[in-house]
C-alpha positions, 0 to 999 in steps of 0.5 A: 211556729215563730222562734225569737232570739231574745238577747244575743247569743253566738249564732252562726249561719248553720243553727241560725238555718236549722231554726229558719227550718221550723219557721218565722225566726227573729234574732236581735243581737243587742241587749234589751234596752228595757222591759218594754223593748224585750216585751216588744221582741216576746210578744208573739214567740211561740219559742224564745230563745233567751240567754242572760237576760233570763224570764222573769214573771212579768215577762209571762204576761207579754208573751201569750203565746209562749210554748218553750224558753230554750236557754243558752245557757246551763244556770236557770236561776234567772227564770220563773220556773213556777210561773212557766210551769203554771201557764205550761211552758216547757223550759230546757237547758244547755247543761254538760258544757264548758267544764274546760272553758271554766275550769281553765279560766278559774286557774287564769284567774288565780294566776292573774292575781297572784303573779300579778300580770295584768297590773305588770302588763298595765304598768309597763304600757306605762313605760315601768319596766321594774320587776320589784313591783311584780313579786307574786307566789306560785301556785305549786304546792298550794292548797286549793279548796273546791266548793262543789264536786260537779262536773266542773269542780272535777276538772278544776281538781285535776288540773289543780293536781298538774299544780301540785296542789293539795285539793280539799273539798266539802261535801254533806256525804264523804266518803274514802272511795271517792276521795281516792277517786277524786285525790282530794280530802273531804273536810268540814266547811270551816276546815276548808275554808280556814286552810286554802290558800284559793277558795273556789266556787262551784256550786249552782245558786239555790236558796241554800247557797244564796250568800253562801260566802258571807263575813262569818265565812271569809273572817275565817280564811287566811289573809294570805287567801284568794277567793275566785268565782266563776259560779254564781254572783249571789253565792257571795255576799258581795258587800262582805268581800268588799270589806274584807278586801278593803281591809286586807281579811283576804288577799284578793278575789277573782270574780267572773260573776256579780250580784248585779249584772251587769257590774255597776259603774259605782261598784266599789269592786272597781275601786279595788286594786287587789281584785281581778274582775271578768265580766262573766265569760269564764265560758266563753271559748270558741269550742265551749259557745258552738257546743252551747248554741248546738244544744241550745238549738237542738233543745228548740228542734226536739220540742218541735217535733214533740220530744223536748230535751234537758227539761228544768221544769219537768212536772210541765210535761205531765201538765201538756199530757203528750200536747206539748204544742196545745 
């Protein structure tokens, strides 16, 4: 079985070994420079290992022996699951991870925006010691509004109650026990959305959320408001929020993620002073990125020995009828 390591990852000397146990093993550890060059890694894979730079349709073609994408990673979005589960290829997750790692980085976000550190940080590098520039708003007794109740989403309210915060959330089944549970209040979208002071995004990207943040939504938040997400790009619709920061609709955004990335060097995000941008590593701890490359590795161990873990596209199991290396 040869095993390649597509596009770089975290792979320290323990998994990148328990992966040379199974068989040849290629790990490149720079980014596709183009189509062909990522053809060129797949072409022989019976196993790819793959995190941003996903598989697309085309990417099919080039890989004629491909058994099993294992994603280092939890979203799937960037894969053709249709097209790995009409040539059978098994496609296998990292899900459960990082929900502190996430959840940490929304409030580092909110907090960067609102006190305004990094702009005093890079001001003072510039010899401006002057606290007049720098008077921000505390997060106590805000009101924050989480947009998706998952595992993440949980952690962000609990850590939103250390703030003292009021936690609002939408959801299509409310109901008191949960609300209870969660110490939040259920409200419809439009209630959400017009009393937050911090909007933030925890919803995985479907058609349904596709450009689920759109004008009409941010024309009703607060102009006082912030909007931070660490989800998914397209879940905003990018242009919309580059209006409504432009023109002041909104206070600011604190975006880890982006239609396109990596984030374009004429974004006009970048031309805006009332944004904090990241470039999509709201995961990206050391506790949450060694627990992200055990399961991802343990996804390709599982299916060599025939029983694969955190199956996305699970029909193609029943495709294989027990041959999964067929």
């Amino acid at each position: 079985m040869k095993v390649v390591v597509a596009d770089p990852i975290y792979l320290s000397d323990e998994y990148k070994h328990r992966l040379e146990a199974l068989g040849d093993l290629d790990v490149y550890n720079s980014v596709p420079s183009s189509p062909k060059g990522f053809a060129e890694r797949v072409k022989d894979a019976d196993v790819v290992i793959v995190g941003r730079h996903g598989f697309k349709a085309e990417d099919f073609e080039n890989a004629p022996n491909l058994k099993m994408i294992s994603l280092w990673q939890t979203g799937y979005d960037n894969v053709d699951l249709k097209e790995a589960t009409e040539r059978r290829v098994i496609v296998s997750n990292v899900p459960n991870y990082a929900f502190d790692s996430v959840a940490e980085f929304v409030f580092a976000l909110a907090l960067g925006l609102l006190r305004k550190a990094c702009v005093a940080d890079s001001m003072l590098r510039q010899g401006l010691f002057d606290w007049r520039y720098y008077v921000g708003n505390e997060l106590m007794s805000k009101t924050i509004g989480v947009l998706g109740t998952g595992n993440i989403g949980k952690r962000v309210i609990q850590i939103a109650h250390g703030f003292n915060m009021r936690v609002l959330s939408t959801t299509a089944h409310p109901n008191p026990e949960k609300e209870k549970k969660l110490g939040l209040k259920f409200v419809d979208l439009d209630t959400l959305l017009s009393e937050s002071d911090i909007l933030t995004l925890h919803l995985p990207l479907t058609p349904e959320t596709n450009h689920m943040i759109g004008a009409p939504q941010l024309a009703k938040m607060k102009p006082t408001a912030i909007l931070i997400n660490t989800a998914r790009g397209k879940i905003v619709n990018e242009k919309a929020l580059v209006d409504a920061l432009t023109e002041g609709r909104i206070a600011g955004a604190g975006l880890d993620v982006f239609e396109v990335e990596p984030l374009p060097k004429d974004s006009p995000l970048l031309k805006l002073d009332n944004v904090l941008l990241t470039p999509h590593i709201a995961f990206l701890s050391r506790e949450s990125i060694d627990e992200c490359t055990y399961i991802c590795v343990e996804n390709v161990e599982m299916f060599a020995r025939g029983s694969p873990l955190n199956v996305v596209n699970p029909s193609v199991l029943a495709k294989l009828k027990g041959n999964i290396h067929g």
